[in-house]
N, C-alpha and C positions, 0 to 999 in steps of 0.2 A: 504493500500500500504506500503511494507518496504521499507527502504532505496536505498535497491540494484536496483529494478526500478526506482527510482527516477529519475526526468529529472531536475527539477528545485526546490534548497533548497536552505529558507531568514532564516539566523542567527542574532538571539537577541543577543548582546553582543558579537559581533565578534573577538573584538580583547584580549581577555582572551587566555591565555597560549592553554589551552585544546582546546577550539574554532579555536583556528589558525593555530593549528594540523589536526582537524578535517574537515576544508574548504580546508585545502593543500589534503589530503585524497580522501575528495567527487568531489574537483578537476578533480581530476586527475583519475579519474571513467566515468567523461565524464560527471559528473551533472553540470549546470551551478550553480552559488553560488551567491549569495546580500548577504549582510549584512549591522549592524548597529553598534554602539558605539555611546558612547562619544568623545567630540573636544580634551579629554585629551589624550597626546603624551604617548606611547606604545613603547616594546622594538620589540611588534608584527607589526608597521604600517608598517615597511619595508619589513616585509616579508609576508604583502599578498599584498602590493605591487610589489613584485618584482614578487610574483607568477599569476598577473593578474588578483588578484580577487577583485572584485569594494563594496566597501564600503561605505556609508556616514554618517556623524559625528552630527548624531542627531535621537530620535527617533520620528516617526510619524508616522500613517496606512498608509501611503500612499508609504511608504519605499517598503512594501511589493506585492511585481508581484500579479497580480490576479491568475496568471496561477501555482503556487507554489503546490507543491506535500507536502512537511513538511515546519512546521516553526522550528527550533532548535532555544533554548532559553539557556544564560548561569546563572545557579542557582541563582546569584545575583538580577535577575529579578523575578519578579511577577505581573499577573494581579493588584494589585495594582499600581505598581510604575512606570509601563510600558505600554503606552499607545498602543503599538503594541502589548503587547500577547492579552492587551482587546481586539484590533481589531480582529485579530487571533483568535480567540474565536466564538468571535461575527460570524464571517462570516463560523464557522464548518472547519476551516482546522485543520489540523494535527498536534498538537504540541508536542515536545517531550524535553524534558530536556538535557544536554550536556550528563550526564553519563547516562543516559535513551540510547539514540542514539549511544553514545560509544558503550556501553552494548550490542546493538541491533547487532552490526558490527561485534563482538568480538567473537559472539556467530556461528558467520560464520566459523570460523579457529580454529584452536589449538591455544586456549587464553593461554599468562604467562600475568603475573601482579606482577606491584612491587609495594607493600603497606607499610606504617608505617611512624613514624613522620618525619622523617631526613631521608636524602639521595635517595630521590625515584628518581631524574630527574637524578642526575648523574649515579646512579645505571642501570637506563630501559635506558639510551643515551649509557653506556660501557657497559649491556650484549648486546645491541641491533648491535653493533660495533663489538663484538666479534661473534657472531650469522652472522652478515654477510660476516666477514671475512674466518667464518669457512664454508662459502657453502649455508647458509641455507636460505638468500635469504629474511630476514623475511619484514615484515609492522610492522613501529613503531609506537607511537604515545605516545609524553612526553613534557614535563611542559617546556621546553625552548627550545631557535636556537640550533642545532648541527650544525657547521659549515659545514661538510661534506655533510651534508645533507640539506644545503640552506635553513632551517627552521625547523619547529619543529615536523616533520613527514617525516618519509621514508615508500616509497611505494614500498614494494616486491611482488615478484609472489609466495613466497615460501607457505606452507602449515603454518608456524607458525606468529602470530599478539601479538606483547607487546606492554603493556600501561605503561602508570603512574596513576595509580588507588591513587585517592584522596580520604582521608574518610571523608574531612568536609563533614558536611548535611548526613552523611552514604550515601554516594553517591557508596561504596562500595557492597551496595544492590544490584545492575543492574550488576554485572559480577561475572561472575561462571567461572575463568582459569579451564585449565588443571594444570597448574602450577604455583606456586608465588613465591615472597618473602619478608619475615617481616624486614625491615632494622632496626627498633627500634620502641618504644614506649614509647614515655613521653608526657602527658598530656597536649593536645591542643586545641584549637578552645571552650574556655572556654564560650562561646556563646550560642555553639548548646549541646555542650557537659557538663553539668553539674560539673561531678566529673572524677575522674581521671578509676572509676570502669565502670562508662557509656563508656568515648573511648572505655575502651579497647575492652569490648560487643564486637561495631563496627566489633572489626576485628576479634573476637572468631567465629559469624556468619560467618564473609566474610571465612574463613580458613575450617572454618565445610562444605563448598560447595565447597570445592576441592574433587573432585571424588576421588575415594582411587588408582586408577589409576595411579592420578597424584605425585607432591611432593610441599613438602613448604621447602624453603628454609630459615633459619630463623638464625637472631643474636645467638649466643647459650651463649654470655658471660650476658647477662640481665636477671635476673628471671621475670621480665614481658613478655618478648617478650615470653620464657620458658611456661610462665604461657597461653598467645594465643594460643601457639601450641598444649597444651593440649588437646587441641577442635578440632583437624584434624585428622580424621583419614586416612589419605594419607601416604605417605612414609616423614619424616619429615630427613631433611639436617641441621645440625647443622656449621655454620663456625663465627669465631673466633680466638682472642687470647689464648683463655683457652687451656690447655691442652686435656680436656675433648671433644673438637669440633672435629664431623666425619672430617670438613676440618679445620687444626690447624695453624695460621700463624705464621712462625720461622722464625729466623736471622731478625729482621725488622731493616733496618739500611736507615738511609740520607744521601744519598750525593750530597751536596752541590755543590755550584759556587763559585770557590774561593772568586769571585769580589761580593757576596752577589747578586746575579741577582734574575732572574725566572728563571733559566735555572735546578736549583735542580731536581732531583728523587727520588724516594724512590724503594729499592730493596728487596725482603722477599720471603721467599720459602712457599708454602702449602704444607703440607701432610695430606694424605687421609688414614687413617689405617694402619699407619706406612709403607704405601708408598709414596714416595715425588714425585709430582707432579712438582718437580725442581725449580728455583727462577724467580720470574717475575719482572719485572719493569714498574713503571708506573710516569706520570710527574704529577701527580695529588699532591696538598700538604695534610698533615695531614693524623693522624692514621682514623680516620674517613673514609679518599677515600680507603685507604688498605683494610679493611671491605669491602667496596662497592665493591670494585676490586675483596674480595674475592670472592662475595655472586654472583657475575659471573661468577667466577672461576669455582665455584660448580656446578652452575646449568649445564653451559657447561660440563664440567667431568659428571654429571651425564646420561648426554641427548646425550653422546656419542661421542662428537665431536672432530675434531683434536685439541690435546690441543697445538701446537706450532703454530698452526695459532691463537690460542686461546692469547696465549702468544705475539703474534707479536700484536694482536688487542690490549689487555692490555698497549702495551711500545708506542702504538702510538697516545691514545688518547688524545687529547690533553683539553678535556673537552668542558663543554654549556657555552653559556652566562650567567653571570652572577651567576655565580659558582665560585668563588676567578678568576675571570676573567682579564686578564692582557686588561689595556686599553690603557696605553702608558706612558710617561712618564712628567713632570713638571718642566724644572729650574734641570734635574737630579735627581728628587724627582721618585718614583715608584708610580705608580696610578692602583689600582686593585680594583673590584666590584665585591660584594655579594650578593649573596638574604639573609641568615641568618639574621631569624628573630623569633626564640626560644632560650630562654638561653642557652640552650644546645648546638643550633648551633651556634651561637656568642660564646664559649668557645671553641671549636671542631677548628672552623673556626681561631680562634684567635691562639690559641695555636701551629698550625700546621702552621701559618704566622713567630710567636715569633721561632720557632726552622728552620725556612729557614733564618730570618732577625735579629740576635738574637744581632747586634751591630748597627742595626738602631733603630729612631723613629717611632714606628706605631701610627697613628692617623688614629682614625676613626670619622667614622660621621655614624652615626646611627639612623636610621630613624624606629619610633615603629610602630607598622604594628596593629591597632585594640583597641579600648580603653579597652575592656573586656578582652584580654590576656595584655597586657598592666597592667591593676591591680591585675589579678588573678594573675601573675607571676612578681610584680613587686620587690621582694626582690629577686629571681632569677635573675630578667635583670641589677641588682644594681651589683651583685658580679660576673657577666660573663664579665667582661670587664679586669680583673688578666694582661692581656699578653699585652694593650694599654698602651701606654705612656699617649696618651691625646685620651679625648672624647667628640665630640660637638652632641647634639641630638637636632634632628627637631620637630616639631610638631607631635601631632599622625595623622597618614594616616589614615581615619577610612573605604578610598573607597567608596564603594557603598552599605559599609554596617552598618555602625553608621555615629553619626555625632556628639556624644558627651559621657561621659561615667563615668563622676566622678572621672577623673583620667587627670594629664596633663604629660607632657615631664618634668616642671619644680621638679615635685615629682622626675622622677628619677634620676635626676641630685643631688637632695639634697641626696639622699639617696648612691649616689655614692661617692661622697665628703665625707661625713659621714666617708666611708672608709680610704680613701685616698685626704683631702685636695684640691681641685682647679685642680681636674684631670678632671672634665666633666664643659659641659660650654652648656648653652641653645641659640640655634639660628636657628627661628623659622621658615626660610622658606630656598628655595634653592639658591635662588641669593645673599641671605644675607650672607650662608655660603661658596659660592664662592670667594667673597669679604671678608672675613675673611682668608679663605685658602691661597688667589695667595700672602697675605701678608708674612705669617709664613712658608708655604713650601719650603725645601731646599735639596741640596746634599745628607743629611743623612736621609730623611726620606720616611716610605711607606706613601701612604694615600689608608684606605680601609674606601670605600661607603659601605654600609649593611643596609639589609632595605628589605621590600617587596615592597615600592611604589614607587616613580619619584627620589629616591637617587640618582639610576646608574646617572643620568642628570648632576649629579655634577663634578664627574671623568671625563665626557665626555669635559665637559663645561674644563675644566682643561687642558686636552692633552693639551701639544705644538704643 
């Protein structure tokens, strides 16, 4: 039985970003949903709460309906760890993994996919913005809340279906787009991925199964991402700063709030083969979201569509959850939350914070997401911090998928200091650094939460 029949589907690991995309999805198809997790608080509990779909906070066989068509399980599980896929199992039902069952969905429509290390949620959340603004009606499905779309999936009638294609575990196996795009590639998930030539594999296969029909859309200022592309023989899209990109971005210029607010934009013209595509504006911060902006720019322009509704979708987005997310404010203090949680994007992130804020304090609190990227990259996560004032770091979040690793928070606090003196401070849990925070935060300063794990909690705990 595929999915599209389906009447009744129990999700392992319900409230995972992808999972809570994909129950809003089967939703709203007329399947009824169960699902499971853990008692730990999610930025997903509210939205399959609010979408009526019932969940409970423990695993056990007995979670799962007799009467269930599949079981969908999110990668972190395994018959070992998981006493319901044993059941599941045991009793011959259907199991399928999260990007197994993406894959299987995807394979229905005219698949795009946006892959690569940095920038995929915001990337598939603004073409997918622009794609509906411009007619096309599509089904989305990506890695955090889009406000406009009450969760982390919008459901069209159109002919075209975007993801957030993840490569941990090459989970990139199970989808074959018509269409992609590479936002970058810097060496991640030091776990599954050995060395830095293993990732990239990942995605030279994923791009090699773009029909040639299709296109890749791809960073064109990086020779690794360059180097991916090699491996497609599709129509390949190059966009960028470089001169050399089929789509080129000019004039990139900030303009700020006088009173130092959120209220900034950024304004930049694309041209396409020395024809100008004209200036877009976007509220998104940092040269990072420009790229994202562009790599939607493109695909749209090339799939034909109007580009000044194209333009209108670009000036209005106003971004996901937990994407430099404004959360409110403290005593006057500014309160914004991150997910960056690679060197990369903690410098990306920081930097394009210090040139909107560039006469306050930034403090972050920073939470390491993995004890294995954690050490593989831990003189990277020492010198990504340039654009902070002050930096307090948490314990490592290991999830549901270490629970120790040769590696503590207190290493990279030492190793940050090294740099720069009594700029980072270890405080090992969230209540402790809230009670650190409501003391020191003031008029002059941002506070950015950053982290893949229960940081945001902090910012929140914070608001006035």
């Amino acid at each position: 039985m595929d999915l599209k029949s389906a009447r009744n589907v129990h999700i392992i690991g319900i409230k995972g970003q992808g999972t809570t995309a994909l129950a809003q999805f089967l939703g709203a198809q007329g399947i009824r949903i169960t699902g499971s997790d853990t008692e730990e608080k999610f930025t997903t509990d509210a939205i399959l709460s609010a979408a009526g779909i019932p969940f409970v906070e423990h695993f056990a066989p007995e979670n799962i309906p007799p009467d269930v068509d599949a079981v969908i399980y999110s990668t972190a599980y395994n018959e070992e760890n998981n006493a319901e896929m044993r059941a599941a199992k045991a009793r011959g039902m259907r199991l399928l993994s999260y990007p197994e069952a993406l894959g299987e969905i995807l394979s229905t429509k005219v698949g795009l996919a946006v892959c690569g290390t940095h920038g995929k949620t915001t990337t598939t959340a603004l073409l997918g913005t622009a794609l509906e603004m411009a007619g096309a009606d599509p089904t989305v499905i990506v890695g955090s809340a889009v406000p406009q779309w009450n969760g982390n999936a919008r459901i069209g009638k159109g002919e075209y279906m975007l993801i957030e294609a993840d490569e941990y575990q090459d989970k990139l196996r199970f989808y074959a787009p018509w269409g992609a795009v590479l936002t970058s590639a810097d060496w991640d998930h030091p776990d599954f991925f050995k060395n830095f030539a293993s990732y990239k594999e990942t995605f030279k296969r994923f791009v090699s199964r773009i029909p040639k029909a299709g296109f890749l859309a791809v960073w064109g200022d990086s020779v690794d991402t360059q180097e991916v592309a090699e491996d497609a023989s599709c129509k390949v899209l190059t966009y960028g700063f470089g001169e050399d990109n089929g789509y080129s971005i000019k004039g990139h210029r900030l303009e700020k709030d006088p009173a130092e607010g959120v209220g900034a934009k950024q304004v930049f013209e694309v041209v396409c083969q020395e024809d100008s595509l004209g200036f877009f504006e976007t509220k998104l911060s940092g040269k990072h979201n420009v790229l994202n902006a562009a790599a939607a720019i493109a695909v749209c322009h090339h799939m034909g569509l109007d580009m000044e509704k194209v333009r209108l979708a670009i000036s209005v987005f106003a971004g996901t959850a937990r994407r430099f997310e404004y959360v409110g404010k403290r005593k006057g203090s500014i309160l914004i939350d991150d997910f960056a949680h690679h060197p990369e994007e903690i410098r990306a992130t920081l930097a394009g914070a210090r040139a909107m804020f560039e006469k306050k304090r930034i403090v972050v609190v920073f939470h390491p997401h993995t004890f294995t990227r954690t050490k593989a990259l831990l003189e990277e996560f020492a010198q990504s911090f340039d654009d902070a004032d002050l930096v307090y770091v948490l314990d490592i979040y290991g999830s549901a998928r270490e629970t120790q690793g040769g590696v503590s928070s207190q290493d990279l606090v030492r190793l940050i200091n090294r740099f720069i003196p009594n700029k980072a401070e270890h405080v090992p849990t969230v209540l402790e650094t809230v009670e650190v925070l409501e003391k020191i935060l003031g008029e002059g300063d941002v506070l950015i939460t950053m982290g893949a794990g229960n940081v945001w909690e902090i910012s929140h705990k914070l608001k006035d």
